[in-house]
VOTIGU-423670 format. One record per residue (C-alpha): x, y, z; residue number from 0; chain. Coordinates in Angstrom, 3 decimals, m for minus. Each point is the difference from the previous one (the first is absolute). Layout:
# residues N
ATOM, X, Y, Z, timi, drendo
ATOM, X, Y, Z, NUM, A
...
END
This chain:
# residues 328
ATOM, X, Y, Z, timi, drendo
ATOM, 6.056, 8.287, m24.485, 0, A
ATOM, m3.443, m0.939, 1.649, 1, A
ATOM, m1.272, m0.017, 3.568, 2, A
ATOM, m3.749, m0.574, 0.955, 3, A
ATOM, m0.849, m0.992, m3.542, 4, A
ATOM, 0.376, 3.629, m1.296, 5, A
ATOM, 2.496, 1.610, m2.490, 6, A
ATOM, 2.218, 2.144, 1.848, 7, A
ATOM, 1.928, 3.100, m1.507, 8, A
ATOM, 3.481, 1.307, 2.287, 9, A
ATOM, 1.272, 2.979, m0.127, 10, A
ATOM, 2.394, 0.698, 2.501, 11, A
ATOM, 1.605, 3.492, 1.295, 12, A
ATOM, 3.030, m0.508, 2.227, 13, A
ATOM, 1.566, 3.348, 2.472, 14, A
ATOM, 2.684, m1.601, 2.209, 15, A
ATOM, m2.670, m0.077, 2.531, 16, A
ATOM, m3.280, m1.558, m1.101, 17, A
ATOM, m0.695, m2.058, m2.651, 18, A
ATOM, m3.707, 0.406, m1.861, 19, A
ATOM, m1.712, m2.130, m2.297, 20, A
ATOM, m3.243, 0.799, m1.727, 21, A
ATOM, m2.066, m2.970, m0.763, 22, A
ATOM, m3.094, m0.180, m2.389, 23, A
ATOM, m1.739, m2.820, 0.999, 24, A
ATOM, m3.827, 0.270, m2.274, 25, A
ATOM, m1.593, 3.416, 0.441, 26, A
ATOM, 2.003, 1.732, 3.304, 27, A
ATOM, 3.267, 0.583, 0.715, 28, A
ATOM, 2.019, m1.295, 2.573, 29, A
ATOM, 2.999, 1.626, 1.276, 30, A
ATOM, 2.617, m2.103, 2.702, 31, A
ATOM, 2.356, 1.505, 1.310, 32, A
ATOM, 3.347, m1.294, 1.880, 33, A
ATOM, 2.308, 1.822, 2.222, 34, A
ATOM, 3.270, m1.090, 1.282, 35, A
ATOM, m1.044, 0.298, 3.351, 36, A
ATOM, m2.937, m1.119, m0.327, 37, A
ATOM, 0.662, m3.493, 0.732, 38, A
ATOM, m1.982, m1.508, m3.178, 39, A
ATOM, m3.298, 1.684, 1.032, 40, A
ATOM, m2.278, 1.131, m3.106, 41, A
ATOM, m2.157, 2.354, m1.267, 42, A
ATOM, m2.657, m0.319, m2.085, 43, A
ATOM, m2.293, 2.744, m1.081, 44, A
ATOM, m3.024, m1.015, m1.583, 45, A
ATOM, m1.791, 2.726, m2.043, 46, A
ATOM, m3.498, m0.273, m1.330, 47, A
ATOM, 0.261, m4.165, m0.150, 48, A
ATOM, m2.234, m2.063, m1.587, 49, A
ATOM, m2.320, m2.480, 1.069, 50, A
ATOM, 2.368, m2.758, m1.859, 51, A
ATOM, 3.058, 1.930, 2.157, 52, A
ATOM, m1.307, m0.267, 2.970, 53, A
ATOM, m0.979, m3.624, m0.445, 54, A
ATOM, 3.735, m0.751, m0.742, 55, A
ATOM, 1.444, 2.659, 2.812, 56, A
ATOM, m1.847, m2.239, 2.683, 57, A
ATOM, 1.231, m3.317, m1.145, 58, A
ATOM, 3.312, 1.164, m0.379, 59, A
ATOM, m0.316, 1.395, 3.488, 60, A
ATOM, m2.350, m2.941, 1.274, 61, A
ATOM, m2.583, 3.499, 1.360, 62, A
ATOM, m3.165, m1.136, 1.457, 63, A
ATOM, m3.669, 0.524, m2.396, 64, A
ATOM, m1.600, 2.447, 2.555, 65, A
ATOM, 3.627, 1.885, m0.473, 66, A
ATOM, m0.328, m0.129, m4.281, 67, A
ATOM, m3.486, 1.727, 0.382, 68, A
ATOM, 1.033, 2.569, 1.857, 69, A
ATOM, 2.569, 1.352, m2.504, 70, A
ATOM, m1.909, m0.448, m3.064, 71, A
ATOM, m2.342, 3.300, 1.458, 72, A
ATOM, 0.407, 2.336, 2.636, 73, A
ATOM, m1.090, m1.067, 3.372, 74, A
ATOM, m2.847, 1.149, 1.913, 75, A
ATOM, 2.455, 0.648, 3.245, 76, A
ATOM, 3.253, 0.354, 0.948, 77, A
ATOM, 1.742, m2.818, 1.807, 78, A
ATOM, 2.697, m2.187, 1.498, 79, A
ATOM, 0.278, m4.095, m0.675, 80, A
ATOM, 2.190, m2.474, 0.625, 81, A
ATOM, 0.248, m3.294, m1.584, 82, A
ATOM, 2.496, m2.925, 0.440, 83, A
ATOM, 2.316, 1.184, m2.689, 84, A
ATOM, m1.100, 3.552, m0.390, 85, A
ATOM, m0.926, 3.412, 1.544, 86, A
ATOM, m2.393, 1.526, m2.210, 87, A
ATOM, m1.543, 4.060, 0.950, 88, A
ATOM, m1.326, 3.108, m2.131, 89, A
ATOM, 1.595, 2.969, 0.192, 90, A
ATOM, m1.915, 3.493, m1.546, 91, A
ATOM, 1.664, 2.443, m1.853, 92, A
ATOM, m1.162, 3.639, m1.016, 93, A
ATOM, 0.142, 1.132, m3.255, 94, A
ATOM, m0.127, 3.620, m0.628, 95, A
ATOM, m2.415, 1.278, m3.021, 96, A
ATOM, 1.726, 3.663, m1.530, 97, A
ATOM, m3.686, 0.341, m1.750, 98, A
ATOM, m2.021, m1.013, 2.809, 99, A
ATOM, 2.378, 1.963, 2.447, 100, A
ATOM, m0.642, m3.270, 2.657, 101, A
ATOM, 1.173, m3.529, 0.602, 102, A
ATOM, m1.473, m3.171, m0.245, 103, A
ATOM, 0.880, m3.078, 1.289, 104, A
ATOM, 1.866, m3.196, m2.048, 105, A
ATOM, 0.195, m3.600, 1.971, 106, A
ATOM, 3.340, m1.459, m0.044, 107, A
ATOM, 0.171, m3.793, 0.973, 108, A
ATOM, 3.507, m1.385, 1.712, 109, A
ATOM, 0.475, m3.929, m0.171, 110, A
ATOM, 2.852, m0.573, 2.117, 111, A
ATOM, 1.716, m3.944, 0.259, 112, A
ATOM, 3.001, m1.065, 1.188, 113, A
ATOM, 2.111, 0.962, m2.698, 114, A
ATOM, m1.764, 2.596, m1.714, 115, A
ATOM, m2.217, 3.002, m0.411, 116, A
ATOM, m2.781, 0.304, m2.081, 117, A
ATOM, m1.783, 3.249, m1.002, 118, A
ATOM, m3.544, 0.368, m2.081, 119, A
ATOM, m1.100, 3.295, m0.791, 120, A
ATOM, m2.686, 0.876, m2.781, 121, A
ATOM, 1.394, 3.579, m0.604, 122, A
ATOM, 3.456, 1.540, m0.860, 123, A
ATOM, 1.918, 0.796, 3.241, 124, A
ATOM, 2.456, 2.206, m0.518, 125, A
ATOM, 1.944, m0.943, 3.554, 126, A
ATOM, m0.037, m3.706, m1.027, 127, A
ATOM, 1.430, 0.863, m3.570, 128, A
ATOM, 2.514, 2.152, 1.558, 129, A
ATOM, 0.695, m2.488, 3.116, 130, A
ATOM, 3.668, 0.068, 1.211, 131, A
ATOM, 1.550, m1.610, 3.217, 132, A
ATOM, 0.062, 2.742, 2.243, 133, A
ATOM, 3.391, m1.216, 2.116, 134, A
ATOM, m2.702, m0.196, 3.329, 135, A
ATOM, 0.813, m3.744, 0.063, 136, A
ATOM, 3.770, m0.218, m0.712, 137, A
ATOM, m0.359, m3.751, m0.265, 138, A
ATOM, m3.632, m1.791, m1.671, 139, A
ATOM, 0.010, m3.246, 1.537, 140, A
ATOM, m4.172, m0.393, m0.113, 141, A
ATOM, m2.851, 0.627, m2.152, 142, A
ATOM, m1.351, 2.166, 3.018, 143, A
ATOM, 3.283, 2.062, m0.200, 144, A
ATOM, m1.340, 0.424, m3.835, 145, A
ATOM, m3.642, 0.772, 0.844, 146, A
ATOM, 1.515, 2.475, 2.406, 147, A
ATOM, 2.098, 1.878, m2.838, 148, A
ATOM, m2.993, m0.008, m1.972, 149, A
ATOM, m2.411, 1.465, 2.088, 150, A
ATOM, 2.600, 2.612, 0.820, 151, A
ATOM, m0.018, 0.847, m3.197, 152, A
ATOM, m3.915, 0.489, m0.373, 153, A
ATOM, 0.593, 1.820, 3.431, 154, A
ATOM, 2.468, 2.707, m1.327, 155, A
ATOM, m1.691, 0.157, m3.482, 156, A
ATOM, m3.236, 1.117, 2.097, 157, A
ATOM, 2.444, 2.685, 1.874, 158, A
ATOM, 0.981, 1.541, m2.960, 159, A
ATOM, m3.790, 0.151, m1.115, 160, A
ATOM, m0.441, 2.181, 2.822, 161, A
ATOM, 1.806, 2.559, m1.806, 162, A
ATOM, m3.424, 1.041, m2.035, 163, A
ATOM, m1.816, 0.224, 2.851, 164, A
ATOM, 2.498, 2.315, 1.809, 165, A
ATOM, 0.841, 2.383, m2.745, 166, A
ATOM, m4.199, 0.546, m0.269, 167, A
ATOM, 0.014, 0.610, 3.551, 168, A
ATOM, 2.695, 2.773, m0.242, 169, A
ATOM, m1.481, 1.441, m2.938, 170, A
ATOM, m3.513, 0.388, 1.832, 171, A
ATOM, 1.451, 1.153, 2.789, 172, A
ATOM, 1.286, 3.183, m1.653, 173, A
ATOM, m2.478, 0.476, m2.286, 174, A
ATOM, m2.033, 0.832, 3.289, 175, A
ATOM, m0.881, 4.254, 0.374, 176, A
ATOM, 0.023, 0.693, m3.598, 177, A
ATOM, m3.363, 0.461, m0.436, 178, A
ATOM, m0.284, m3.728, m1.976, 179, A
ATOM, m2.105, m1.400, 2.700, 180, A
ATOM, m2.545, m1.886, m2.436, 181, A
ATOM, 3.145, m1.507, m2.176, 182, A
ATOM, 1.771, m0.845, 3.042, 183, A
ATOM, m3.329, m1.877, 1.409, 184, A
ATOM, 0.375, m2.219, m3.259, 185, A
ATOM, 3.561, m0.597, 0.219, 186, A
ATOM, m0.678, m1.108, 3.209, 187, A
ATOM, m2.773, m2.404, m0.261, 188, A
ATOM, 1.838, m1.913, m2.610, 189, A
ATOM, 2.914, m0.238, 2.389, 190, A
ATOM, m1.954, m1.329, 2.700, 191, A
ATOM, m1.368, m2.088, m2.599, 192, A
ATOM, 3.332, m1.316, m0.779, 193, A
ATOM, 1.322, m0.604, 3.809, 194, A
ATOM, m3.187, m2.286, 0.620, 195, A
ATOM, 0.147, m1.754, m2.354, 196, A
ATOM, 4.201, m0.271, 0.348, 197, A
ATOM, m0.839, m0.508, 4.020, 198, A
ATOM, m3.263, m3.210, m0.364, 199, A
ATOM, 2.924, m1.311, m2.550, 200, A
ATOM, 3.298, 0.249, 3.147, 201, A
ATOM, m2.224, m0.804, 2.470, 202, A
ATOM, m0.940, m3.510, m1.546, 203, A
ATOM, 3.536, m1.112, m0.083, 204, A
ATOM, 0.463, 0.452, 4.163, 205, A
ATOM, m2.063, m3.044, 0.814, 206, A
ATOM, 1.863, m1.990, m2.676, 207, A
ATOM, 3.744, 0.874, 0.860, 208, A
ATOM, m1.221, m0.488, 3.896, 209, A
ATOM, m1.154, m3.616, m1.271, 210, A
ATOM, 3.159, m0.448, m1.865, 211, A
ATOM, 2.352, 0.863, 2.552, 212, A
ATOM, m1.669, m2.748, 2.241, 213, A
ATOM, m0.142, m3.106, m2.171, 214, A
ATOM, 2.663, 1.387, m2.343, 215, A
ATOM, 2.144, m0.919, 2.864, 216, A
ATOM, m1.290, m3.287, 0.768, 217, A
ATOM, 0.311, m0.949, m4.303, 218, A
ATOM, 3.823, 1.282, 0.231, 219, A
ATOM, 2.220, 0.774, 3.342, 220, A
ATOM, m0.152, 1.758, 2.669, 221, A
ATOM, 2.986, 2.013, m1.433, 222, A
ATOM, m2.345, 1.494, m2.661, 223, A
ATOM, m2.120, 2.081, 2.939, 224, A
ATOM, 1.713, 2.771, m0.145, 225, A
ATOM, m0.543, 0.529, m3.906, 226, A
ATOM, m3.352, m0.937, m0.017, 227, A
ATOM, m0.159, 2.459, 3.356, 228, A
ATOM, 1.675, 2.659, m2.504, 229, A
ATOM, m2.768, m0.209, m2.567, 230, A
ATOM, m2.604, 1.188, 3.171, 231, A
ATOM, 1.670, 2.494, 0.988, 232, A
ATOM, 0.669, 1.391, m3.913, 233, A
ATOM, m3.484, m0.033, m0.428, 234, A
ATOM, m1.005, 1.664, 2.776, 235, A
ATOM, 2.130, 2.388, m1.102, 236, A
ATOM, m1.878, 0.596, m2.588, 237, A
ATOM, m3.151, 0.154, 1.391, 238, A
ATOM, 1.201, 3.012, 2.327, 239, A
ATOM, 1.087, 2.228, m2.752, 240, A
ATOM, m3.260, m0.866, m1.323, 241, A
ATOM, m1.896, 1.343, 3.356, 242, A
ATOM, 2.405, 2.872, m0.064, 243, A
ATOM, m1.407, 0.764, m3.518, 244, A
ATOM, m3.436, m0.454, 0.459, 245, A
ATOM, m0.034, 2.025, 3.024, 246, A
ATOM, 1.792, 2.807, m2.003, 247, A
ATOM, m2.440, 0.055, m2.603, 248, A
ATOM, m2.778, 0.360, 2.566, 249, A
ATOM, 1.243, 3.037, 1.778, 250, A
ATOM, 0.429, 1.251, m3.540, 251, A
ATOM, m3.655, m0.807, m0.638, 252, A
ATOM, m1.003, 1.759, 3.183, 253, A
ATOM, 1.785, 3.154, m0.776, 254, A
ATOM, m1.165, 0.296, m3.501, 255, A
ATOM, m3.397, m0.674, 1.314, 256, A
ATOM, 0.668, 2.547, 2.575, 257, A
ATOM, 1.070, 2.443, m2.874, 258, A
ATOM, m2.940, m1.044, m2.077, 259, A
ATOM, m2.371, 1.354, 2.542, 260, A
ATOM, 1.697, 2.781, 0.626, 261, A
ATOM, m0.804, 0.913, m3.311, 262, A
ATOM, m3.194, m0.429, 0.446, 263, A
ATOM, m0.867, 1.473, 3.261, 264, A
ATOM, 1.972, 3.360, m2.023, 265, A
ATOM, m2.971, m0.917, m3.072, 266, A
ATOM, m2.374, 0.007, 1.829, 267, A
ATOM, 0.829, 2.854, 2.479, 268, A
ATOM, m0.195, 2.223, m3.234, 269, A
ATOM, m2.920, m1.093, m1.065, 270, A
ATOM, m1.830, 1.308, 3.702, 271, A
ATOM, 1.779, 3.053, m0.288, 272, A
ATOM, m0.881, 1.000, m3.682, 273, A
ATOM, m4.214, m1.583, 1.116, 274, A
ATOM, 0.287, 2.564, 3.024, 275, A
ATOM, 1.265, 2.475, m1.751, 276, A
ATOM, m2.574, 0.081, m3.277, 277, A
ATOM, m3.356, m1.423, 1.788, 278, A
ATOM, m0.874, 3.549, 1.610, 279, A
ATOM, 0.236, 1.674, m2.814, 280, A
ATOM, m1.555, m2.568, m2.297, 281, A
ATOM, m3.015, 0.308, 2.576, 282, A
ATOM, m0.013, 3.500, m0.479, 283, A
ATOM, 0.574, 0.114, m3.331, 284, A
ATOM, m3.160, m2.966, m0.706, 285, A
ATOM, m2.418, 2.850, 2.761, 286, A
ATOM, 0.684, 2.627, m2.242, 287, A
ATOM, m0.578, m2.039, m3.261, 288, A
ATOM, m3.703, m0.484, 1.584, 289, A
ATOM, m1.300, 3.363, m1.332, 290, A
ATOM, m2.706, 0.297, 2.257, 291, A
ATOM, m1.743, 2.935, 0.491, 292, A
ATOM, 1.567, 2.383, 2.916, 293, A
ATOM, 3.738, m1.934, m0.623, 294, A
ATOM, 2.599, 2.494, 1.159, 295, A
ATOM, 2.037, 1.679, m2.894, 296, A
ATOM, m1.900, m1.108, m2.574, 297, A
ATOM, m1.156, 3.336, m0.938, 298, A
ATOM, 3.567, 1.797, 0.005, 299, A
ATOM, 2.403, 0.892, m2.722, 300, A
ATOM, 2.548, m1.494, 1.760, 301, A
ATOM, m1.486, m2.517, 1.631, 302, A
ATOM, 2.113, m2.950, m1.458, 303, A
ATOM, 2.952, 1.584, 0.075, 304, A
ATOM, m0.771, 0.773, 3.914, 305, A
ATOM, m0.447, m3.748, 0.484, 306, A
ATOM, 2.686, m1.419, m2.044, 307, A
ATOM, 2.276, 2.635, 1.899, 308, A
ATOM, m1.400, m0.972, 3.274, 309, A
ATOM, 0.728, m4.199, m0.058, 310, A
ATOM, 3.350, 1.201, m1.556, 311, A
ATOM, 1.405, 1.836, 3.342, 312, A
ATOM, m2.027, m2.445, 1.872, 313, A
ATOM, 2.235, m3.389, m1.349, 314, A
ATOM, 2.639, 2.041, m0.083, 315, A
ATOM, m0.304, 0.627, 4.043, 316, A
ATOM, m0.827, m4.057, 0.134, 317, A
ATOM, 3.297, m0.632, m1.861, 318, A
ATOM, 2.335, 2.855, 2.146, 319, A
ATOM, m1.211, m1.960, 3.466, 320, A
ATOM, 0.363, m3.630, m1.539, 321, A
ATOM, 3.538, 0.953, m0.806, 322, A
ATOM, 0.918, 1.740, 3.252, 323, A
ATOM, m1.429, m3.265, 1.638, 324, A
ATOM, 1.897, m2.086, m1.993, 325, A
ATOM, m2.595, m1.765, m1.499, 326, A
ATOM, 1.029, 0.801, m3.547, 327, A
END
């Protein structure tokens, strides 16, 4: 079998719902997918193509030059473009580093046509490997009703990402008055570390679902507004829980904070108190080291003894009131 000059391998997997086939067309992998009600719509995921792929995806799908550029490297911004036969937009996803303990950001690019859906990504997605109708759209009678499922699926994916982010949160939170304050202080700069960089990530996808849900429309039907409305709303869903999060984390910064110099007012507090307490008698103690003639003491048997004994009940009268003021 051949189709756009290149050697094609099937291998099909069949559920009585969807039917899959993997296709290795040069160096990538492309994977359509058909669903019963999906009215002959496709799939195609494109992972890591190659200059010579892309080249044959865009004939294949007659997809403009300025179009092929774009996918062969991530873009410099996000946005939304419609052509004659196509709706083309980026779509950022986070990916969450265990070592790092933050996310970054990956570019996902959606070519949608009339009949299909077209997906490059550079990276592994785990959400687009795993990518099941979700039942939301009983019937798929567009590639916009596709897109939709899609992005859904990136959507909830992100949700469940969230998970991290709340579990650290909790864990701060009652890690707080244990006496951990500089450990909790790190704990908690990474995690607002992580939520930034999570939030600039979210918060680049709002203008570009806004975008789609206006000329997504006009590509497809009005009939697909609600979806595309349902993608908005999902995401600012998201971006809630993440202000709910971040403004967690900053009351737990303030308390710790709060702790922290409490701690150190305490530090230093002792510090005055011991300085009051010993200065007096160091004075004394450096006049009487002078052992000039006429110093007080200086001739008796007991002189030292007499002044040791002296400063003794003295700081011990100092501590007594301290303690009945409270100040100790």
């Amino acid at each position: 079998m051949r189709r756009a000059n290149l050697c094609i391998r099937l291998v099909y997997e069949v559920t009585d719902i969807v039917l899959s086939a993997k296709l290795r067309l040069g160096g990538f992998f492309l994977l359509i997918r058909y669903n019963k009600d999906m009215a002959n719509i496709q799939w195609l995921d494109l992972l890591r193509p190659s200059d010579k792929d892309i080249k044959a995806f865009g004939k294949k799908f007659k997809i403009h030059p300025v179009t092929l550029d774009e996918l062969r490297s991530p873009s410099a911004r996000a946005h939304v473009e419609v052509f004659k036969n196509y709706i083309y937009f980026i779509y950022y996803f986070p990916l969450y580093d265990p070592i790092e303990e933050t996310s970054w950001r990956t570019e996902i690019d959606f070519v949608v046509t009339k009949n299909a859906v077209i997906t490059v990504h550079y990276e592994e997605i785990e959400a687009l490997r795993n990518f099941e109708m979700s039942g939301g759209t009983k019937k798929v009678g567009s590639s916009i009703l596709l897109a939709y499922e899609l992005v859904m699926a990136l959507l909830n994916f992100q949700e469940r990402q969230l998970r991290h982010i709340a579990e650290k949160t909790e864990a701060v939170g009652q890690e707080l008055f244990k006496d951990r304050e500089k450990e909790v202080l790190e704990k908690i700069s990474r995690l607002k570390r992580d939520v930034s960089e999570y939030r600039i990530i979210v918060k680049h996808q709002g203008p570009i679902l806004h975008s789609l849900l206006n000329r997504g429309v006009h590509f497809g039907s009005e009939e697909d507004r609600p979806y595309l409305n349902d993608l908005v709303g999902e995401h600012l869903r998201i971006v809630n829980q993440l202000d709910d999060y971040r403004e967690a984390i900053s009351d737990f910064e303030d308390t710790n904070n709060q702790l922290m110099n409490i701690r150190t007012t305490e530090v230093m507090r002792t510090f005055t108190i011991l300085s009051f307490l010993t200065f007096p008698f160091v004075l004394i103690a450096a006049i009487f080291d002078m052992n000039l003639h006429g110093t007080p003491l200086t001739d008796q048997q007991y002189g030292f003894w007499i002044v040791l004994g002296t400063m003794a009940v003295a700081m011990s009268i100092l501590v007594a009131i301290f303690k009945k003021r409270g100040w100790i």
